[in-house]
C-alpha positions as CSV (number, residue, x, y, z in Angstrom):
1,X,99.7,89.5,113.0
2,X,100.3,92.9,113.0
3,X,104.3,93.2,113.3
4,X,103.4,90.4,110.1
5,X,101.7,93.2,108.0
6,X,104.3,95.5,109.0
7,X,107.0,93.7,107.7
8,X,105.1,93.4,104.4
9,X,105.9,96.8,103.5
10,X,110.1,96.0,103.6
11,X,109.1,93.2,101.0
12,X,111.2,93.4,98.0
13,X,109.0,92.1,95.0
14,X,109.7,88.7,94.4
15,X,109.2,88.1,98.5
16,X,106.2,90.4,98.2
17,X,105.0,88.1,95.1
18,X,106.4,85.1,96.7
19,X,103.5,85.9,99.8
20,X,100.9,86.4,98.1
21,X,101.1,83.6,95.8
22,X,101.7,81.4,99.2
23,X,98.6,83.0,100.6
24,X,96.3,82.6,97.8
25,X,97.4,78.9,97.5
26,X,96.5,77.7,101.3
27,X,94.4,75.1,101.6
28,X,90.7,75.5,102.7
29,X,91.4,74.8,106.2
30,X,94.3,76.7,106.5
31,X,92.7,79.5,105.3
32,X,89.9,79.3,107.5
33,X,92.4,79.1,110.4
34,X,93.8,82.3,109.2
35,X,90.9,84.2,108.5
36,X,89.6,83.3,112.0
37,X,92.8,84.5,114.0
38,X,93.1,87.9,111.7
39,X,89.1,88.9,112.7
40,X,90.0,87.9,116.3
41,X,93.2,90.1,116.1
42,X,90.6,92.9,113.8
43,X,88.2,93.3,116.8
44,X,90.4,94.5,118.8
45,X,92.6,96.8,116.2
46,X,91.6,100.5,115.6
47,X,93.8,100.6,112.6
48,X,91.5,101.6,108.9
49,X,93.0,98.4,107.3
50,X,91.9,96.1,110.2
51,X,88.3,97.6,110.4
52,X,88.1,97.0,106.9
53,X,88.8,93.7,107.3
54,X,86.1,93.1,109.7
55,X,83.8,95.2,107.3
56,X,84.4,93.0,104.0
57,X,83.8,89.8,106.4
58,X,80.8,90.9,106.5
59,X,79.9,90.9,103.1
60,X,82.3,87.9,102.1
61,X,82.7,85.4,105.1
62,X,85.8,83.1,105.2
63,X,87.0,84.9,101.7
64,X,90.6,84.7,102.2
65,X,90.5,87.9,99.6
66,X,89.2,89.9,103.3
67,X,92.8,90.0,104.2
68,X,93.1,92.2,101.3
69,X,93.4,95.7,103.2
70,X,96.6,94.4,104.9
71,X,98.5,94.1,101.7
72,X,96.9,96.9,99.8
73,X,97.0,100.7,100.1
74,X,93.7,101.6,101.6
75,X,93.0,105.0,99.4
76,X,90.1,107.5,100.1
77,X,89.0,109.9,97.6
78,X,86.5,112.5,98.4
79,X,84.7,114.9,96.1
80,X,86.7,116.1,93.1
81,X,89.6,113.7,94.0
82,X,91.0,111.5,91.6
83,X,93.7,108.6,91.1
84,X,95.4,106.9,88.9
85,X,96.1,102.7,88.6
86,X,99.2,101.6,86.6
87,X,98.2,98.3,84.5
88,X,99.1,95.2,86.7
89,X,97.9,97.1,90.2
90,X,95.8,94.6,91.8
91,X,92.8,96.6,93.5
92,X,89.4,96.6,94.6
93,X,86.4,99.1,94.9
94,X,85.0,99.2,98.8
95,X,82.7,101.6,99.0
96,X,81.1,105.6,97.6
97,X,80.2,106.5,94.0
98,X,83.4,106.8,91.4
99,X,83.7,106.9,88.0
100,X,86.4,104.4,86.5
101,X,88.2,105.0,83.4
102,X,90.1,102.3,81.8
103,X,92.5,101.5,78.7
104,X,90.9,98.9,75.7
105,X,91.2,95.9,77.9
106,X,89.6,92.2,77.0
107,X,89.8,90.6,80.5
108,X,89.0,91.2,84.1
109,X,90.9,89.0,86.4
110,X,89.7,88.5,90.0
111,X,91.2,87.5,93.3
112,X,88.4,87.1,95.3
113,X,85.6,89.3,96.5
114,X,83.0,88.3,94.3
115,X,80.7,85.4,93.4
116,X,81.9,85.3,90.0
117,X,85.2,83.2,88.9
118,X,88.6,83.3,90.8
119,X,91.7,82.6,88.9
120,X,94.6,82.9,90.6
121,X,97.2,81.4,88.6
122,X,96.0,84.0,86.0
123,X,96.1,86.7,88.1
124,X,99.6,86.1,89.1
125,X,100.8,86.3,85.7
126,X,99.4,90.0,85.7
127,X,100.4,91.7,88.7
128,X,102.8,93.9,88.7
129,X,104.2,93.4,92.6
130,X,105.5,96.5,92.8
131,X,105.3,99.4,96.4
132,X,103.4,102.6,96.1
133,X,103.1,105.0,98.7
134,X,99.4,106.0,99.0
135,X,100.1,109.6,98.2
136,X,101.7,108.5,94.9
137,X,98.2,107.7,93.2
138,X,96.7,110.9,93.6
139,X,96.1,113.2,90.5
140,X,96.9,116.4,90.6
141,X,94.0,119.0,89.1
142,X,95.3,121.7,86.3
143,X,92.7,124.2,85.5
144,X,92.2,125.0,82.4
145,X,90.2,127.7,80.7
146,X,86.6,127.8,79.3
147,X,85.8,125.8,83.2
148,X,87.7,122.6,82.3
149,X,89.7,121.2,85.1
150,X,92.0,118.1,83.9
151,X,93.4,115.2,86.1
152,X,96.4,114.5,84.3
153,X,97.6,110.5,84.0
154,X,100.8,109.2,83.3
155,X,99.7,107.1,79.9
156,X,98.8,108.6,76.4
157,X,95.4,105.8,76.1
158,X,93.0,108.4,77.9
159,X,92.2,112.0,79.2
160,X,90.0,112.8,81.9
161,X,88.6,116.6,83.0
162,X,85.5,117.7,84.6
163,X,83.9,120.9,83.3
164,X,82.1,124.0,85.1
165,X,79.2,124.0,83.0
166,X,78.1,127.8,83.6
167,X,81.9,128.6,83.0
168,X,81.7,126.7,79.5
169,X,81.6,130.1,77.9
170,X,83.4,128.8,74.5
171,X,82.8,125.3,72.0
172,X,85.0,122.4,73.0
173,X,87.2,121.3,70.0
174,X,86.5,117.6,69.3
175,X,90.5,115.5,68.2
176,X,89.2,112.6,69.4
177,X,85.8,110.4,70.3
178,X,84.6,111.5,73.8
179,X,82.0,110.5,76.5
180,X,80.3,113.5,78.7
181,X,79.4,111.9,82.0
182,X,76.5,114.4,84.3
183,X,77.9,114.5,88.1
184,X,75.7,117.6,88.9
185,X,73.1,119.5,87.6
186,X,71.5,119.9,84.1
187,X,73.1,120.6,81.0
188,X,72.4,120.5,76.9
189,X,75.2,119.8,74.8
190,X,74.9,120.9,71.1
191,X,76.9,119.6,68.3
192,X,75.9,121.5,65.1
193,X,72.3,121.0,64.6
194,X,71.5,118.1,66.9
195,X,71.8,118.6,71.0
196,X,71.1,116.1,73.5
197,X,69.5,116.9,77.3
198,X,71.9,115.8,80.1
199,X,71.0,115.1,83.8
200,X,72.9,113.7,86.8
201,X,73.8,110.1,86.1
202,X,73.1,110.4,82.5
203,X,75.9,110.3,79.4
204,X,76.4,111.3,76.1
205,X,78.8,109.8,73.6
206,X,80.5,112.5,71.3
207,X,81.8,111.2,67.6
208,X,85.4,112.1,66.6
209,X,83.8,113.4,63.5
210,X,81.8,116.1,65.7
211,X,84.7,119.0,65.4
212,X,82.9,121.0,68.0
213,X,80.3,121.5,70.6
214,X,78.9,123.6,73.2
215,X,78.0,123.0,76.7
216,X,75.5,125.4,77.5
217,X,73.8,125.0,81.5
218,X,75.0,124.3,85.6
219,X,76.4,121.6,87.2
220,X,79.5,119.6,86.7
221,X,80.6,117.3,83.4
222,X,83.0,114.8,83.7
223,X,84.9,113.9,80.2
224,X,86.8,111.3,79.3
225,X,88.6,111.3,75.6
226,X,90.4,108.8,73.5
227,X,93.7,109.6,72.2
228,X,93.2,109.8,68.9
């Protein structure tokens, strides 16, 4: 099994593609046959994508989807981190506290993982099967002034910064509708005459037609803006 996984990353894409569509498409007691002899293989294995394995058994038993961290990049963000996901990158969330920005999108396609609908032949028409190396995704921050840091992405839909509140010495100038997202602290936004209180885990939505506004307080904003 393992000297499997490994060859999985010499895969070209239609092989790659060619796999997982094979995988996906097992029947019941195949799968359960391979799910079996990958956890048996897992208890033994120190490696992160083999724990993980064991760990998402535990949440989804039998799922076929558990063998997931063997074909996927298994990424770790800590605080202040960010990444970025090309359209098409099939993924899943394990575990922590993120905030997820996304394009306009009308669908969410699953694989497995979830008590909610599986459509795999649908899914397969949207993934891009394309190699990344982990390092790849990461974002690299650019500070800015008046305590903005931005994480800049590779696509024109979205930008994404997180502001140093007490360094928010100057207004922020508005091209665009905006959500401010509280990580830490407490913070007043004001926007002309109206102002709105923020604290951690709460949000604000800031109209295009707003020109302006000033963060005034401590903590840590994140803000995502549309491209207008």
């Amino acid at each position: 099994l393992e000297s499997l996984v490994e060859a999985l990353c010499w895969l070209g894409e239609g092989k790659l593609r060619a796999f997982y569509e094979h995988l996906m498409g097992l029947k019941e007691e195949k799968k359960d046959c391979l799910v079996a002899a990958a956890l048996s293989f897992a208890e033994t294995s120190d490696h992160p994508a083999w724990q993980e394995v064991c760990r998402l058994n535990q949440f989804y038993p039998g799922d076929i989807a558990v063998l997931s961290p063997l074909l996927l990049n298994v990424v770790e963000l800590t605080p202040g981190q960010a990444m970025f996901l090309r359209a098409g990158t099939l993924h899943t969330y394990l575990e922590g506290t993120a905030l997820e920005i996304m394009a306009c999108s009308d669908n969410v396609l699953r694989g497995g993982l979830t008590s909610k609908h599986v459509d795999v032949p649908e899914l397969l028409k949207t993934i891009e099967f394309v190699t990344v190396a982990p390092a790849d995704v990461y974002l690299k921050p650019e500070r800015e002034e008046n305590g903005e840091t931005r994480f800049v992405s590779p696509v024109d839909d979205f930008l994404f910064s997180v502001i140093q509140s007490e360094q928010a010495s100057e207004p922020f100038q508005v091209k665009a509708a905006e959500i401010l997202f509280c990580v830490e602290g407490h913070q007043c936004i004001r926007a002309g005459e109206r102002s709105v209180e923020l604290t951690p885990g709460s949000a604000c939505f800031i109209s295009a037609m707003a020109e302006s506004y000033r963060v005034e307080g401590v903590g840590r904003l994140a803000r995502a803006t549309s491209t207008p």
